[in-house]
C-alpha positions as CSV (number, residue, x, y, z in Angstrom):
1,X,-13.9,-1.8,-3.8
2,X,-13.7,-3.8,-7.0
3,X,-12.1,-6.7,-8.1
4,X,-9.9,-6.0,-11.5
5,X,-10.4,-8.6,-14.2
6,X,-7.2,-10.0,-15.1
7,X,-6.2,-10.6,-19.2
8,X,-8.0,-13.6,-19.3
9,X,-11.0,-12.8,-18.4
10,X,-11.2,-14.0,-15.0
11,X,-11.4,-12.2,-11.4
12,X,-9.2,-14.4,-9.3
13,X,-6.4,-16.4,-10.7
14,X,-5.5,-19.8,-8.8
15,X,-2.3,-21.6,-9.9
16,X,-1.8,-25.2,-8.3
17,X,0.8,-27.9,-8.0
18,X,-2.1,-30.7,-9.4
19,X,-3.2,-28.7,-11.6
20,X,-1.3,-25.2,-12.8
21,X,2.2,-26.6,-12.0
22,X,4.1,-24.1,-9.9
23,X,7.3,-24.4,-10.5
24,X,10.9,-23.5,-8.7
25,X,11.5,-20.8,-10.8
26,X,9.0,-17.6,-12.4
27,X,7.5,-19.3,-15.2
28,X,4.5,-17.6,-17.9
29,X,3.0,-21.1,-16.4
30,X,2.0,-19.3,-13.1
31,X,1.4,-15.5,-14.5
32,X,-1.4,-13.5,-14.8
33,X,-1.4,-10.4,-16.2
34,X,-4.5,-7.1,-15.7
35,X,-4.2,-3.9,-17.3
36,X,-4.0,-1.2,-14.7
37,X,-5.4,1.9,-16.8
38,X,-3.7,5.1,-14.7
39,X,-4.9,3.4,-11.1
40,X,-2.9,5.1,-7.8
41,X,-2.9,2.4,-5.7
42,X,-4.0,-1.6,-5.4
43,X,-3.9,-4.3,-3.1
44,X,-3.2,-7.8,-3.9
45,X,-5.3,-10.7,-1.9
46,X,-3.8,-13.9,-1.3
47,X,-5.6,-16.9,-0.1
48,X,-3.0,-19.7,0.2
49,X,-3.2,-23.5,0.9
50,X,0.7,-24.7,1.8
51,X,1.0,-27.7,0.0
52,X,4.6,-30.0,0.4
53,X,6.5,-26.5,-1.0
54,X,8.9,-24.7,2.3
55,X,7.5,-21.2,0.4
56,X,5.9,-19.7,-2.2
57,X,7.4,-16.8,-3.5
58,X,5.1,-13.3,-5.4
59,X,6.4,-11.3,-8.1
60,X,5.1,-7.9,-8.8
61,X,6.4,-6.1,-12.3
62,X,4.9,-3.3,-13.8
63,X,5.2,-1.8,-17.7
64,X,4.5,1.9,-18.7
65,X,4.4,0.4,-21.8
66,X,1.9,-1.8,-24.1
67,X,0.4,-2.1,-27.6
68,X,-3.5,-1.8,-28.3
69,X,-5.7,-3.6,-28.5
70,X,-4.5,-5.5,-25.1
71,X,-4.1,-9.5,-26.0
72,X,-3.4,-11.9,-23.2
73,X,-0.9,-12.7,-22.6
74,X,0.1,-8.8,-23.3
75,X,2.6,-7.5,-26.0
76,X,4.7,-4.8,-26.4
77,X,5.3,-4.5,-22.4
78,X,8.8,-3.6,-20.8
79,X,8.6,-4.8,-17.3
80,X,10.3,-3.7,-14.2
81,X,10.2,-5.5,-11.3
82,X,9.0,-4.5,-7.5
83,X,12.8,-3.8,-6.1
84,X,14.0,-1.7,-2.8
85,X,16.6,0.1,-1.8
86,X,18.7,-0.5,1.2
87,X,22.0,0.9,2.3
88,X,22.7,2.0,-1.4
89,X,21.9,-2.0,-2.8
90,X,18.9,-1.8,-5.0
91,X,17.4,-5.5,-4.9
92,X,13.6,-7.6,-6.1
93,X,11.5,-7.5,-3.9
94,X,10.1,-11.0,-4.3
95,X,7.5,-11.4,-1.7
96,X,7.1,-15.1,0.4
97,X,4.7,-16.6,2.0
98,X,5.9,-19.1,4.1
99,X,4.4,-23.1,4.5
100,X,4.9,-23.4,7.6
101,X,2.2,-20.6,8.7
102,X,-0.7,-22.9,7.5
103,X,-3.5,-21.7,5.5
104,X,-3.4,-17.8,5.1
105,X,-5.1,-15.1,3.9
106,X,-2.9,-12.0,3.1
107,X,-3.5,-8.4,1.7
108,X,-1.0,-6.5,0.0
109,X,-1.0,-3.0,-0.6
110,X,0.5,-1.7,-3.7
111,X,1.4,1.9,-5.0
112,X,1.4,2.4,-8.4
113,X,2.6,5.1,-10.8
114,X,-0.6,6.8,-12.6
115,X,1.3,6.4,-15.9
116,X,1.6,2.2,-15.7
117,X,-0.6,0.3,-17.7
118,X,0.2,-3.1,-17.0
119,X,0.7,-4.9,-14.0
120,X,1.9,-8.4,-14.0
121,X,2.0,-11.3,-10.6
122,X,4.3,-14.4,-10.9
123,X,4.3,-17.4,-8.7
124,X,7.3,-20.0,-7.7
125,X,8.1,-22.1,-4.8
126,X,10.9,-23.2,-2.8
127,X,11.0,-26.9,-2.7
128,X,8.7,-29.8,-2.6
129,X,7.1,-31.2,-6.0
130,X,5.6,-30.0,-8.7
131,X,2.6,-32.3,-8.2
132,X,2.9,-32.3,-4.1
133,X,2.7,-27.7,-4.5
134,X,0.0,-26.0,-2.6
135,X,-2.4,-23.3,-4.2
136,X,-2.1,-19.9,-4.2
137,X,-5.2,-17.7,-5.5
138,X,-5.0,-13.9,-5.8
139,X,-7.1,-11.3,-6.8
140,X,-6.5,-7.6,-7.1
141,X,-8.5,-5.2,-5.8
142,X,-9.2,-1.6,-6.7
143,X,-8.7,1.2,-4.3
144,X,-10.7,3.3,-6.3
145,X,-13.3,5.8,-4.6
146,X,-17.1,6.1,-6.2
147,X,-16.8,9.9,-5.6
148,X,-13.2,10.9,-6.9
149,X,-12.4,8.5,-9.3
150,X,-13.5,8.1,-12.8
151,X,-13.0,4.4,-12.7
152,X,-15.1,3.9,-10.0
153,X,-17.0,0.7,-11.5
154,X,-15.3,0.6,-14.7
155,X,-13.3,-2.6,-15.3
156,X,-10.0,-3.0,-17.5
């Protein structure tokens, strides 16, 4: 397995209440974009640090769509966001990570569509300060198989 590079360059993103400010609400000040490129499946590490925050909260969204050459942050996307259905109600499916567990390290599998090219993870959090929020660094991780898949090794 391989980690995905996101827009910026960079293999892990890390956002930061001293530094990266995570806000209380989604905000392009704690998003990081990768380009996906046909991939089936991902998974999405978390290593967080629970700062003075009750939660932090992930959003997944995902665009079929977006123009070429790729620029960070990317252009000509139409997101959708990682919802669920239950009893009829479709809702987001925001997922939190809660303070009061300590110091975690999570993995998250996600499914994706061959036809998505873009995937995009947002960070907020659920009280504290903007200066007293923990860190939250993720990195995506490529379920690609050397054998079967053409982008075994190949980065976005």
């Amino acid at each position: 397995m391989s980690s995905l590079k996101f827009l910026d360059g960079t293999s892990q993103v890390e956002f930061s209440g001293p530094t990266t400010t995570i806000l209380t609400t989604y905000d392009p000040v704690a998003q990081a974009e990768i380009e996906l490129r046909s991939r089936a499946q991902i998974l999405v590490d978390i290593d967080y640090t629970p700062g003075t925050e009750t939660s932090l909260e992930l959003r997944l969204e995902f665009s079929p769509d977006v123009d070429y050459p790729v620029t960070n942050p990317a252009t000509g996307t139409d997101y959708y966001v990682f919802s669920e259905c239950t009893a009829g109600v479709i809702a987001v499916l925001d997922f939190q990570v809660l303070a009061s567990g300590g110091a975690q390290k999570l993995r998250v599998p996600v499914p994706l569509l061959h036809q998505e090219r873009m995937f995009r993870l947002s960070v907020k959090r659920t009280g504290g300060s903007d200066a007293g929020a923990g860190s939250i660094k993720l990195r995506v991780v490529d379920d690609a198989h050397p054998v079967t898949s053409s982008f075994a090794t190949k980065q976005p």
